[in-house]
C-alpha positions in Angstrom: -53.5 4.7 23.7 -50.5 6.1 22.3 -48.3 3.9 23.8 -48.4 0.5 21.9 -45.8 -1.3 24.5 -47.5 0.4 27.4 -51.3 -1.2 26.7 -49.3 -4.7 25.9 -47.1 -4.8 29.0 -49.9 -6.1 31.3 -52.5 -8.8 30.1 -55.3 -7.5 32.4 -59.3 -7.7 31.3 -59.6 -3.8 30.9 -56.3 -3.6 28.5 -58.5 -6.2 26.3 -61.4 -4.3 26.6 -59.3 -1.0 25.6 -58.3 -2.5 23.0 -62.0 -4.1 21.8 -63.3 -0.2 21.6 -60.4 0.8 19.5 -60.7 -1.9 17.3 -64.6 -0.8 16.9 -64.1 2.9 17.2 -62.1 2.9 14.4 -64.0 0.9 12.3 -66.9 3.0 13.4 -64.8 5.9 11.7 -64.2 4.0 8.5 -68.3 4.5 7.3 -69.1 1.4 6.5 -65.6 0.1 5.2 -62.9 -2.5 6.0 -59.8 -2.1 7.2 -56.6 -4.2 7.3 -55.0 -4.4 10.7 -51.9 -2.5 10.1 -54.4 0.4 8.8 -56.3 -0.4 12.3 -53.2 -0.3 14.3 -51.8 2.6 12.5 -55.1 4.6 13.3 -54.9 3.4 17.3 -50.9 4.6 17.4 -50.7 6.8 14.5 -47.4 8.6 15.9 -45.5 5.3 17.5 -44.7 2.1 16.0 -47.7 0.5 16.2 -46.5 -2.6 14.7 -46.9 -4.9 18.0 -50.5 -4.2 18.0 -51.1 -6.7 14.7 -51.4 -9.6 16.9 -53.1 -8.9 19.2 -55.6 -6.9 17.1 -55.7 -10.2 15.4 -56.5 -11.9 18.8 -59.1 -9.6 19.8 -61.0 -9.5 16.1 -61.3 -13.6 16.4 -63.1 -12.9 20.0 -64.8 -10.0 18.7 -66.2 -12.3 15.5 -67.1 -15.5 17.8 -69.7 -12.4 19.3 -70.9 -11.1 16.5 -69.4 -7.6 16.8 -66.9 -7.7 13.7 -67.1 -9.4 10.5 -63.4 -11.2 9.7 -63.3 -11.0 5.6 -60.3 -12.6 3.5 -60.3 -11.9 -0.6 -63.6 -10.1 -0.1 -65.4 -13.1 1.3 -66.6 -13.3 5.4 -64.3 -15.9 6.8 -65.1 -18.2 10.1 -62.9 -16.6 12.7 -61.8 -19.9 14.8 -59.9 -20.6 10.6 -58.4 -18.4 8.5 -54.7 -17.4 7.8 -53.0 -14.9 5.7 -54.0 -11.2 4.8 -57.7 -10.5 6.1 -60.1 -7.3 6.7 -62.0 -6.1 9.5 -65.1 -4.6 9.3 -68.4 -4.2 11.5 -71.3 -6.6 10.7 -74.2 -5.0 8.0 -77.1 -3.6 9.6 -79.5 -4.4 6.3 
């Protein structure tokens, strides 16, 4: 995946999925933190400009929060994915 344009040049099912178990691999990395999405995409391309992945890492973290796979938070608090705007976090749901 270190070709940002290349994974974004063809909306197919598997490029979404590709991009779903990047999203949660590095998040999986992160022990237990949150990351912002430029900090996600920057981990996904970290030697390319991995600035067209912020929306659709955006896109696929709403998808990924409707199924209960990430937790969407904004100013520390878990937001409701289908309505939030501005600067949020990503992080995988709490296993307590």
């Amino acid at each position: 995946m270190r070709n940002a344009g290349a994974m974004l040049s063809h909306d197919s099912s598997s490029d979404a999925r590709s991009l779903d178990e990047a999203i949660l691999s590095v998040l999986r990395r992160a022990g237990g933190k949150t990351l912002s999405a430029p900090e996600i995409a920057h981990a996904i391309v970290p030697d390319g400009d991995w600035h067209d992945l912020l929306v659709p890492i955006r896109r696929t973290a709403i998808s990924l929060a409707q199924c209960g796979r990430l937790v969407i938070y904004r100013k520390g608090k878990v937001v409701d994915p289908a309505d939030f705007r501005g600067v949020y976090r990503l992080g995988l749901p709490r296993q307590d």
